[in-house]
Each structure stands twice: as C-alpha cells, then as structure tokens.
C-alpha atoms as a printed R data frame, in Angstrom:
    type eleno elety resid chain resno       x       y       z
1   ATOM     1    CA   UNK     A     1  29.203 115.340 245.533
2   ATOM     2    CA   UNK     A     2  33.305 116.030 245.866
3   ATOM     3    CA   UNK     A     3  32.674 119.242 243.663
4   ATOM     4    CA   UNK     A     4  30.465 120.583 245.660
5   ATOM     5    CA   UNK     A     5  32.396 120.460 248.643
6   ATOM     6    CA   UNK     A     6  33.807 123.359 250.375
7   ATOM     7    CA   UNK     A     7  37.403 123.581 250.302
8   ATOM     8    CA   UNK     A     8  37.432 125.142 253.419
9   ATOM     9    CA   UNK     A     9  36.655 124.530 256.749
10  ATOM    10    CA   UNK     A    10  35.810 128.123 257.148
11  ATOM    11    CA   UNK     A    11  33.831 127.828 253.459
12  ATOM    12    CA   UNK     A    12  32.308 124.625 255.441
13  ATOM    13    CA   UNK     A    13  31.406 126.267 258.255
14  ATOM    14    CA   UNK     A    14  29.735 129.336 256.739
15  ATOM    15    CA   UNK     A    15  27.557 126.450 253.858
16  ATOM    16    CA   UNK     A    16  26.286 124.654 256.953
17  ATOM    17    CA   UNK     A    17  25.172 128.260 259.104
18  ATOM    18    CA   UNK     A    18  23.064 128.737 256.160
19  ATOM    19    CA   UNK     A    19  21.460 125.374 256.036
20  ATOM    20    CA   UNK     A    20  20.906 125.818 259.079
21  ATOM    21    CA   UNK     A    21  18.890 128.937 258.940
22  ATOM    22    CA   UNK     A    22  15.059 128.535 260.456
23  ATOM    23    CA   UNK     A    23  16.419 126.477 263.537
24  ATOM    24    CA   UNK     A    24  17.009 126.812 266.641
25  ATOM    25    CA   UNK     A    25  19.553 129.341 267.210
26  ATOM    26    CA   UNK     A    26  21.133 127.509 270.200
27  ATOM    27    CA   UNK     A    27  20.925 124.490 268.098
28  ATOM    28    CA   UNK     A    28  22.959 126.241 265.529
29  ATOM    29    CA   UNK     A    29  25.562 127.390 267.491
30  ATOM    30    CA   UNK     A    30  25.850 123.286 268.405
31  ATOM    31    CA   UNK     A    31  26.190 122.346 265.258
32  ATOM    32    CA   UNK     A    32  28.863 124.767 264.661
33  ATOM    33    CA   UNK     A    33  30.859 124.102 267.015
34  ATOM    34    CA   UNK     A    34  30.914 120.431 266.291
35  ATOM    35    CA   UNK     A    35  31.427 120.857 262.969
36  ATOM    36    CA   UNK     A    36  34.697 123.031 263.533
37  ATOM    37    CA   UNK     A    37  36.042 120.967 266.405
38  ATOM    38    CA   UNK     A    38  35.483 117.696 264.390
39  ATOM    39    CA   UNK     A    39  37.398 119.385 261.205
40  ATOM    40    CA   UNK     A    40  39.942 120.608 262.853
41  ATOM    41    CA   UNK     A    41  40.857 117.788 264.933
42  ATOM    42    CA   UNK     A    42  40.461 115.877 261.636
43  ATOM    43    CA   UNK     A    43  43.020 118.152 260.086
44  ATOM    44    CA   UNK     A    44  45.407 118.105 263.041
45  ATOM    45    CA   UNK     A    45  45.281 114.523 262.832
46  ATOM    46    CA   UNK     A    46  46.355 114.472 259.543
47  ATOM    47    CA   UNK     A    47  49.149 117.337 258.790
48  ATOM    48    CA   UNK     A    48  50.319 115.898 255.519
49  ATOM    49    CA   UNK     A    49  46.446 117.017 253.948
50  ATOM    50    CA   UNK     A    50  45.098 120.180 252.680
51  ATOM    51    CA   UNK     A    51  41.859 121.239 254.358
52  ATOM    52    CA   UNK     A    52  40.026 120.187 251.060
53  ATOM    53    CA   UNK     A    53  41.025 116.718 250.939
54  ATOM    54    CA   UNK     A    54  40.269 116.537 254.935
55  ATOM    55    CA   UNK     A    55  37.108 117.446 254.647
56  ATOM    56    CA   UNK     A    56  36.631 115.151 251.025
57  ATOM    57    CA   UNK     A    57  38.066 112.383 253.468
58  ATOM    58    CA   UNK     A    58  35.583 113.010 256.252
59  ATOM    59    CA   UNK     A    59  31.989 113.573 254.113
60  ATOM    60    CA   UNK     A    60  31.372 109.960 253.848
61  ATOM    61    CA   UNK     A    61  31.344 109.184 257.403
62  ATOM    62    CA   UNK     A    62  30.671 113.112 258.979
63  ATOM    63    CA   UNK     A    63  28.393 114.570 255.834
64  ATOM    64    CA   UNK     A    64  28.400 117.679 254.137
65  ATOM    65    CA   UNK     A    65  26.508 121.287 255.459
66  ATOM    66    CA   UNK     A    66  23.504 120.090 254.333
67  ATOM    67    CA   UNK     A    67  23.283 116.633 255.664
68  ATOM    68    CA   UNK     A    68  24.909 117.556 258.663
69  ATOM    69    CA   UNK     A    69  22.240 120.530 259.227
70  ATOM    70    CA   UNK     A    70  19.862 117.750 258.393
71  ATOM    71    CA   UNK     A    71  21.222 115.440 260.929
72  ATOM    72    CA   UNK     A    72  21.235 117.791 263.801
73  ATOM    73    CA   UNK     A    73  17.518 118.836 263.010
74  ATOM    74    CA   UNK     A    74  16.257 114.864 262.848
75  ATOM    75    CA   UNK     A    75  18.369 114.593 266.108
76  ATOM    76    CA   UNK     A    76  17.302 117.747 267.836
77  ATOM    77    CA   UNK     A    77  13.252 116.668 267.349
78  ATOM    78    CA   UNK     A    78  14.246 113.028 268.823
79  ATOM    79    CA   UNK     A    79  16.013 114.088 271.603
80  ATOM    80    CA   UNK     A    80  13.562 117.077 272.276
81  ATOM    81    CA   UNK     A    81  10.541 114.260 272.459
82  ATOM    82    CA   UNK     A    82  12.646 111.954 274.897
83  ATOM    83    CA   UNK     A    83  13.624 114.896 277.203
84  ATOM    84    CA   UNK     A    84  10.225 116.349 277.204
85  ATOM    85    CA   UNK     A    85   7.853 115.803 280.311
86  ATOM    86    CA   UNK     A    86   4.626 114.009 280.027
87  ATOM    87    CA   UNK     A    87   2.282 116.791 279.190
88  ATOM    88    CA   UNK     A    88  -0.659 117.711 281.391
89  ATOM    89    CA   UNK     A    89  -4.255 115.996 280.143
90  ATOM    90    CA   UNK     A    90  -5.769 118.942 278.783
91  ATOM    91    CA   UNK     A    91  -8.362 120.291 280.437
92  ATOM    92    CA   UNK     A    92 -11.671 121.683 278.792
93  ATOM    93    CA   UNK     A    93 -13.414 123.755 281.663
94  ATOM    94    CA   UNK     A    94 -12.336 126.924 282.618
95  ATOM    95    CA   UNK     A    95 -11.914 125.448 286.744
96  ATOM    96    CA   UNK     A    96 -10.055 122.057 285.479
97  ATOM    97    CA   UNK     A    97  -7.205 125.043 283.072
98  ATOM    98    CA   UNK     A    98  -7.411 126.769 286.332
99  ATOM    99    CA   UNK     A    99  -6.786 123.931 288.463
100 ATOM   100    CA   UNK     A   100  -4.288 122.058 286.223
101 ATOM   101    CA   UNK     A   101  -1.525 124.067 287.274
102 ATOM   102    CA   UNK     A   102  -0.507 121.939 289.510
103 ATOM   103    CA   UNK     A   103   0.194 119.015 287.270
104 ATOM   104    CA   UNK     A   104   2.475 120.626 284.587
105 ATOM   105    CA   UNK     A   105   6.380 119.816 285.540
106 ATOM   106    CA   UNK     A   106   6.853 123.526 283.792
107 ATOM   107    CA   UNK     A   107   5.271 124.918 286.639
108 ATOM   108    CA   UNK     A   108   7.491 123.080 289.736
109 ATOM   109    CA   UNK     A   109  10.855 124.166 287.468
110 ATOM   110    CA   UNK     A   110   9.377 127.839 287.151
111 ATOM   111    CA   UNK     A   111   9.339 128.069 290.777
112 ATOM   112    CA   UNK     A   112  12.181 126.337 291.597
113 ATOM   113    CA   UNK     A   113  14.409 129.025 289.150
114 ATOM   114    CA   UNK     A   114  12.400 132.047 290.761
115 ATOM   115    CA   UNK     A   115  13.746 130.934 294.324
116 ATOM   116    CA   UNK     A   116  16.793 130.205 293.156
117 ATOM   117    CA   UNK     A   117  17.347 133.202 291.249
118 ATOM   118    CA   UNK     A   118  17.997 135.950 293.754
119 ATOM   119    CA   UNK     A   119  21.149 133.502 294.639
120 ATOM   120    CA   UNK     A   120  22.180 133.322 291.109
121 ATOM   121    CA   UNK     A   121  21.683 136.772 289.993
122 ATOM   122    CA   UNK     A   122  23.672 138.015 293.340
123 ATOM   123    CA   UNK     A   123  26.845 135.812 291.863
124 ATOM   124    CA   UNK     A   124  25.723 136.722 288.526
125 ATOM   125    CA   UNK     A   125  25.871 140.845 289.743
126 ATOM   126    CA   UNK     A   126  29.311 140.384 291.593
127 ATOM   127    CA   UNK     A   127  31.284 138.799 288.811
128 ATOM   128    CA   UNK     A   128  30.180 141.452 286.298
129 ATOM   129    CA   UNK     A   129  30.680 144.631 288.691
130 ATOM   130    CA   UNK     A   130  34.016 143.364 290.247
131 ATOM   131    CA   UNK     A   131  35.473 142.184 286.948
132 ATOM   132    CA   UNK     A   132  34.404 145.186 284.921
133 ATOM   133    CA   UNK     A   133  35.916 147.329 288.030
134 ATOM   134    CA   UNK     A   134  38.700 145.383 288.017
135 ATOM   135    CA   UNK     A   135  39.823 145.457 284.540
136 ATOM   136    CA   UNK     A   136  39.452 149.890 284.407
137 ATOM   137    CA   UNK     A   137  41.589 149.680 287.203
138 ATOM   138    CA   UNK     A   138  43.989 147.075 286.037
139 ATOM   139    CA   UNK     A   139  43.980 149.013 282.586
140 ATOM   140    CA   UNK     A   140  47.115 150.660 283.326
141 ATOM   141    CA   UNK     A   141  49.420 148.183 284.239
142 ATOM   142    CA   UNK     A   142  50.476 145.312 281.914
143 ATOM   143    CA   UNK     A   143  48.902 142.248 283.441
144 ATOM   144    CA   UNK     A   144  45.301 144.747 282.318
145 ATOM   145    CA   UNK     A   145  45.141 143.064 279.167
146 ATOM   146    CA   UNK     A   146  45.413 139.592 279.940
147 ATOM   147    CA   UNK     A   147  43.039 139.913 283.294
148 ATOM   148    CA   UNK     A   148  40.674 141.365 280.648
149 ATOM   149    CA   UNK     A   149  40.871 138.777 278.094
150 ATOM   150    CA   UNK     A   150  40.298 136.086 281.284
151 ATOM   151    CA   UNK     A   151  37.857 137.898 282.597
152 ATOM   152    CA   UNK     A   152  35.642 137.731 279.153
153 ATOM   153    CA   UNK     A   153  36.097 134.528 278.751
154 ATOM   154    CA   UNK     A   154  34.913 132.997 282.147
155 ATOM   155    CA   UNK     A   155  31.825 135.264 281.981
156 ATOM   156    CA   UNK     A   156  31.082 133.346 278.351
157 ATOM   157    CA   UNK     A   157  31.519 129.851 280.149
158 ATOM   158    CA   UNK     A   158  29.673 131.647 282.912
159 ATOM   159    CA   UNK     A   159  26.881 132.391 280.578
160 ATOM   160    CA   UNK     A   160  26.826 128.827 279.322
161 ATOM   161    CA   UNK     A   161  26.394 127.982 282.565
162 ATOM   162    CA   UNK     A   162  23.190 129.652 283.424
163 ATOM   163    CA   UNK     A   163  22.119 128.171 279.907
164 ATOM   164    CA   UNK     A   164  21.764 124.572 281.251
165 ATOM   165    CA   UNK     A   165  19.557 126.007 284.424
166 ATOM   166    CA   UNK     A   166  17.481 128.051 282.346
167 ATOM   167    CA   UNK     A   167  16.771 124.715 280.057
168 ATOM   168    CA   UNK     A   168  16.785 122.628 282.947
169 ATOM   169    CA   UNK     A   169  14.369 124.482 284.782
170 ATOM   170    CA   UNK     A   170  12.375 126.419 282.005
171 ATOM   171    CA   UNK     A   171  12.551 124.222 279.254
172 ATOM   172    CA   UNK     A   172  13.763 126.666 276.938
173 ATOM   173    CA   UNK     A   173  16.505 124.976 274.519
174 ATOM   174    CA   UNK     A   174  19.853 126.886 275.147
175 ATOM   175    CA   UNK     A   175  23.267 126.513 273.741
176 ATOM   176    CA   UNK     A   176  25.447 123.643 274.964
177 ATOM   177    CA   UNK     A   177  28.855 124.299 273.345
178 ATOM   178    CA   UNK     A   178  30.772 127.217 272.706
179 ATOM   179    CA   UNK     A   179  30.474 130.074 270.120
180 ATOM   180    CA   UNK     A   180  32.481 128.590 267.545
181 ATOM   181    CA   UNK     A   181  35.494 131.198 266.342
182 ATOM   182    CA   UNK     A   182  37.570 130.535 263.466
183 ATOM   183    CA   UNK     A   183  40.903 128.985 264.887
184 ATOM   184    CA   UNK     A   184  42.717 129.899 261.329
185 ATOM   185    CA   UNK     A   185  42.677 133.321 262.165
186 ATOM   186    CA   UNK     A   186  45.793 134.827 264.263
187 ATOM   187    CA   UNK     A   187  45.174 135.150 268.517
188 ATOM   188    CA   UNK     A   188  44.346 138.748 267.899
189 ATOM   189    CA   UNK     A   189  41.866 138.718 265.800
190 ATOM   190    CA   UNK     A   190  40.003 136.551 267.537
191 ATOM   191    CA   UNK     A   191  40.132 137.859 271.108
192 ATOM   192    CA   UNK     A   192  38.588 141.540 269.428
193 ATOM   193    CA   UNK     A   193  36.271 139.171 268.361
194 ATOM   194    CA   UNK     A   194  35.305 138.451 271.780
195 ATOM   195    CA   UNK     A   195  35.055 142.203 272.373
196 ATOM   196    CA   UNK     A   196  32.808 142.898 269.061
197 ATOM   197    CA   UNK     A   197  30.747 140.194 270.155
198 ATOM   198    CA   UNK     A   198  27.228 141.070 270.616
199 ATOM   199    CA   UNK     A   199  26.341 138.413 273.332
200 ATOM   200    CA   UNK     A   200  29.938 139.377 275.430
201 ATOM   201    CA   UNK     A   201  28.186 142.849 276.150
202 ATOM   202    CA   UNK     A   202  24.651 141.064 275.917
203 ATOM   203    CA   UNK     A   203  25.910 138.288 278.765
204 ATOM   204    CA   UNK     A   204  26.893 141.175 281.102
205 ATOM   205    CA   UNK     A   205  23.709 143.314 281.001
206 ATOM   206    CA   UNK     A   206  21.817 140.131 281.418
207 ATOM   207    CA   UNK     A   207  24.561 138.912 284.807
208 ATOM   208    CA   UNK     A   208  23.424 143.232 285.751
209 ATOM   209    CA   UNK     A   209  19.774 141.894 285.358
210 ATOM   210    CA   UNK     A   210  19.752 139.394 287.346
211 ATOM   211    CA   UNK     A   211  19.936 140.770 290.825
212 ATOM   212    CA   UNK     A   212  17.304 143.087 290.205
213 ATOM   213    CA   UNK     A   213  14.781 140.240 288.603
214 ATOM   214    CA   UNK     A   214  15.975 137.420 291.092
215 ATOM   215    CA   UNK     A   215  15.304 139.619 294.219
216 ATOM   216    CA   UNK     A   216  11.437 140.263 292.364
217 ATOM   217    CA   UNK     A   217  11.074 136.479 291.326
218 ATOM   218    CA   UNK     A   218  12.203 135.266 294.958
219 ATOM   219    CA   UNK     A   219  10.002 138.549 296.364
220 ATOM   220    CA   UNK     A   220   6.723 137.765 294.820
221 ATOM   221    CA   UNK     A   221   7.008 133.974 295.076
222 ATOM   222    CA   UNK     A   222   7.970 133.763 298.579
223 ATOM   223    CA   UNK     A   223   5.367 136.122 299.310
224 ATOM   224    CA   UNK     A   224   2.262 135.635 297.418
225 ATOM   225    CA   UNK     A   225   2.952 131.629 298.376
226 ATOM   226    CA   UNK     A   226   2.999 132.291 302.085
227 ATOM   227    CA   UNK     A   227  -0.099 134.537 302.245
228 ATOM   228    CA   UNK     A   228  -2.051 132.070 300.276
229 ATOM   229    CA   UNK     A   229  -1.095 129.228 302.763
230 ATOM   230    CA   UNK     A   230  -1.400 131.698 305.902
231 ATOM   231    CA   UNK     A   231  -4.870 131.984 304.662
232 ATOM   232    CA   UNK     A   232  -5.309 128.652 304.284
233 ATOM   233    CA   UNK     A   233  -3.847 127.288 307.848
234 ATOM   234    CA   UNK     A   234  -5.486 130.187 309.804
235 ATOM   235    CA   UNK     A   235  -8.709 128.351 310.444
236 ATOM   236    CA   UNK     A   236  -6.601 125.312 311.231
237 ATOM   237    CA   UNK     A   237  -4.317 127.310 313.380
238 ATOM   238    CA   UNK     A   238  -7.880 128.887 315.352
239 ATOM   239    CA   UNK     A   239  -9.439 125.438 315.740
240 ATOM   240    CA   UNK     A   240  -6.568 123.426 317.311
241 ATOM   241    CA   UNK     A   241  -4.436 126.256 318.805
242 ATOM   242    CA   UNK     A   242  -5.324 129.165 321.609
243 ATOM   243    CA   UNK     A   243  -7.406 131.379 319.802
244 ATOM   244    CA   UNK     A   244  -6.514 134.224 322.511
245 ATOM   245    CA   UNK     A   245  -2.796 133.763 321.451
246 ATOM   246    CA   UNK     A   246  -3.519 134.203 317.752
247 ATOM   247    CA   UNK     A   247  -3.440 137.673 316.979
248 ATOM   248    CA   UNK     A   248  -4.847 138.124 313.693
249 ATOM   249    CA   UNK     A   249  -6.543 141.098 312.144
250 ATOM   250    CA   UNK     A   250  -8.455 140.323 308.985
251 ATOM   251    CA   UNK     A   251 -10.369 143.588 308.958
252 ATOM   252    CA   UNK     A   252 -13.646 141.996 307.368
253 ATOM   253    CA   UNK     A   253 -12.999 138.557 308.777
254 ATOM   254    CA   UNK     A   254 -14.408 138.201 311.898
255 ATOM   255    CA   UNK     A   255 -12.106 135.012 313.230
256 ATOM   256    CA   UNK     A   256 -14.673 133.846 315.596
257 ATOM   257    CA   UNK     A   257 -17.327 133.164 312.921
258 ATOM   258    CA   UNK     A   258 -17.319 129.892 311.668
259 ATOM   259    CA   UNK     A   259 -18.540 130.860 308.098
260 ATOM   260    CA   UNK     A   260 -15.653 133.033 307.878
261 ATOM   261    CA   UNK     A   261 -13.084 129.747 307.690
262 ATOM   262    CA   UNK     A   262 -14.127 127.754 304.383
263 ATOM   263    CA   UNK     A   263 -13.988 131.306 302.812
264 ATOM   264    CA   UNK     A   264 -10.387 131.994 304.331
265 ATOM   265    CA   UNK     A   265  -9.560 128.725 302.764
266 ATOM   266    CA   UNK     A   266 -11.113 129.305 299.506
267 ATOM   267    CA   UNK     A   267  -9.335 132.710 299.430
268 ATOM   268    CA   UNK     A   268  -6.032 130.701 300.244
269 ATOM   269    CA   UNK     A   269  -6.410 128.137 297.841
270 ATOM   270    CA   UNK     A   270  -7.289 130.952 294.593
271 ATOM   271    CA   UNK     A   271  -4.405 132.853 295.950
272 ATOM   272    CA   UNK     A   272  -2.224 129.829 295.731
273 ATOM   273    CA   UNK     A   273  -3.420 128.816 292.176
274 ATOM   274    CA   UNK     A   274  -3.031 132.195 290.701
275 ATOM   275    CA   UNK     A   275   0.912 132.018 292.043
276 ATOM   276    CA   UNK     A   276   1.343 128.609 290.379
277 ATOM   277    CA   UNK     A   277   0.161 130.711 287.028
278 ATOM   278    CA   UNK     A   278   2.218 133.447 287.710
279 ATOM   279    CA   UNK     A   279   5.268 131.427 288.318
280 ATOM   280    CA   UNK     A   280   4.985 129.477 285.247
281 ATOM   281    CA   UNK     A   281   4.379 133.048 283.008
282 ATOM   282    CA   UNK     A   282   6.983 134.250 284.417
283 ATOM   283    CA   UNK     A   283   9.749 130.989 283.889
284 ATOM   284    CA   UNK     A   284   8.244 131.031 280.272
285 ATOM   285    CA   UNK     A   285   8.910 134.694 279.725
286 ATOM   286    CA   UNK     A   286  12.132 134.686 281.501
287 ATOM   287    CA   UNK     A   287  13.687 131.799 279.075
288 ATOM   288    CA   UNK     A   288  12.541 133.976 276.145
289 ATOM   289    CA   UNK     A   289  14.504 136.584 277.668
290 ATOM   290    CA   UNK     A   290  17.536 134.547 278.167
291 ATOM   291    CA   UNK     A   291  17.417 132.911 274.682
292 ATOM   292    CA   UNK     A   292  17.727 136.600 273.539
293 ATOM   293    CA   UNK     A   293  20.737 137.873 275.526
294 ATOM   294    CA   UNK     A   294  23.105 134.697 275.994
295 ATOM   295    CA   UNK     A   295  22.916 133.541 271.988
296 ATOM   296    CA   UNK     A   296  24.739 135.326 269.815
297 ATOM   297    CA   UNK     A   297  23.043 136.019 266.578
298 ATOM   298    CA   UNK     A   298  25.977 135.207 264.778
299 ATOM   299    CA   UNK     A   299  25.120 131.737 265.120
300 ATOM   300    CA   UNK     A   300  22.797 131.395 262.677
C-alpha cells in the first residue's frame, strides 16, 4: 500500500479530489481541507521528515485518498440521517399534499430565511458595494493592495457564513471549511489565486443578489401571509367588533351577508396554504442557487 502512496501532499490532495468525484461538492471541499490541514500540521510537527514519509507515517491511522474519500462519504450519509427532520407522513389525496404543508420543518425554515433575507442581503449588498468602492479608490495609494487582499478574504468567510443559514434553514448541504489552497506555494501565488477564483467573483454577484431577492422573498411573504389571514379574521373582526367602524370594501363581498364569511375564510385559508407552498419552492430553489455561486468548482 506504501507504493502507492503519494509522495506529496499536493500529489495527496489532488488523488483524493478525484476519489472524491460524484459527491457532494461542499462535501469535497471538507474533505480537502481536512486532509491538507491534517498533513500539514503532521509535517510541521515533524520537521526532520520528508512529506513522503509524513504521509507513509500517517496512512495507518488517517488513510489514504481513497479510504479517506470513503470515510467522509460513510460519514456524510450518517450524519445527513441524524441531522435530518422527521419527514412528513406522506399523503395520498390531492387535499391531504395540499394540506401537508404545514407539517414539513422545510417549510417553517423556508419562511423563516425569506423574512430574514431582506436583512441579510442589505449587509450582504453593503459589504460588496463599499468594499469594491473602496478598494478602486484605495488603488492608488499603497495600503490599496493589502485593503484588497482583506477585503477578499472576509467576503470568503462572509460567504461561509451565509452557507450555515442557507443549510440551517434550507437544508441544502453547504461547505463548512475553507477552500483549501496549497500552502507550499509562495504568498503570491496564492493570493492571485484568490483573484482567479471563480466563487471570489461568484460570492460577490451572489452578496449583489441578495438585496434585490431578499426585498422579493420578505415582499411576497409578508404580503401574501397577511392577506390570507386578513381574510380569514375579517368575519371574526365583523362579528365581535363595530361593524360601522370596519371599513372594508370587498367589491363582491357583501360584509353584511352571513354566507359571505365561511367563504372569506375558505378564501383565507387557500391563500394561506398556497404561501406555505410557495415559501418552501422558493427556500428549495434558493439553496440550489446558493450551492451554485458560493462552491467553487475547483473542489471537486
């Protein structure tokens, strides 16, 4: 098994992407960066080796690329099945699918993000515009280069960041370490690697994005929510309040008939049902869309 080793930890690293191919991109980019952090601090630990008898020393106990891609694929599926919520009994009628919205966890974390997101994607927004504005302006003066270097690298962390909400609240696995870079290589070469990045330029449109999307999400929830319940509590509201001080004009709705109320209510309730389905399209969609922009497809 020795001789077929990498000799490496780059030749390691680049034998275990590859076993790793058909997985999870985000947990790929894991793997990676455990791999590199655990050889490295393996090899710093131990000066007086070569990188080739580090990682000879270390495949007993941490594996070679294949069992190691092995190990975080086993791992992934048993942590995936603890984590995941009790899923909703299914439902074989076309009212109880309708209906059993409101039992799937999916759709409480959907709405939850959609609320939340016009807050997030207004920090998001900032960061990018006044960083980005920042560094064109700083460009000319000497402290340019390191402001831009900083600011890069906060808005990756940043990104990671809005990786744990989006699997928190959408389910949608996302990365939880780093990109992995090559520490071998000199400081230059790997901050332009931050620049030729893909997901650095991919991160920012996405931080642009958000503003936009979280005013819609927190838009259409808010609102499509709070006519459905209006329609709902009106009849309530008619009954026990002052019906002279409740100025409502339902066109076709005559408030003063009594028929009109269970079908104000059944109105409100189908409103509120279709939101709940909305909601959770739209969280489902939306972690596709962040699984796209904040992994780099150089992990895998």
């Amino acid at each position: 098994m020795n001789a077929d080793l990498p000799t490496t930890i780059p030749a390691y690293l680049e034998r275990l992407k590859h076993a790793l191919d058909g997985c999870d991109p985000a947990l790929a980019q894991d793997a990676l960066y455990d791999a590199e952090d655990y050889l490295r601090s393996e090899l710093a630990a131990n000066p007086h080796k070569s990188e080739a008898e580090v990682i000879a020393a270390v495949a007993g106990s941490y594996g070679a690329p294949d069992e190691v891609a092995d190990i975080y694929r086993d791992t992934e599926v048993k942590v995936q099945t603890a984590l995941r919520p009790p899923a909703p009994t299914p439902r074989k009628s076309a009212a109880g699918r309708f209906f059993g919205v409101l039992t799937d966890p999916h759709t409480y974390g959907s709405l939850f993000y959609m609320l939340l997101a016009m807050a997030t994607g207004t920090i998001y927004f900032t960061w990018v515009v006044t960083g980005a504005s920042l560094s064109v302006g700083l460009a000319v003066l000497i402290i340019g280069i390191p402001f831009v270097i900083l600011f890069i690298g906060a808005t990756r962390i940043l990104a990671l960041v809005e990786g744990r909400i989006v699997e928190v609240m959408l389910g949608e696995r996302m990365p939880r370490r780093p990109l992995y870079s090559d520490k071998s290589l000199p400081v230059l070469q790997r901050i332009g690697a931050m620049f030729t990045d893909p997901r650095t330029w991919g991160t920012m449109l996405y931080f642009l994005m958000m503003l936009p999307l979280g005013v819609t999400y927190f838009t259409v929830a808010v609102t499509l929510l709070a006519v459905g319940v209006a329609f709902i509590a009106w009849p309530f509201a008619w009954w026990f309040g002052n019906p002279e001080y409740i100025n409502v004009d339902l066109g076709w709705i005559d408030p003063a008939s009594p028929w009109a109320w269970p079908l104000s209510i059944a109105i409100g309730v189908l409103l509120v049902f279709a939101t709940l389905h909305l909601v959770r399209f739209v969280g489902r969609m939306h972690g596709k869309l962040a699984k796209a922009m904040l992994v780099s497809s150089r992990a895998y």
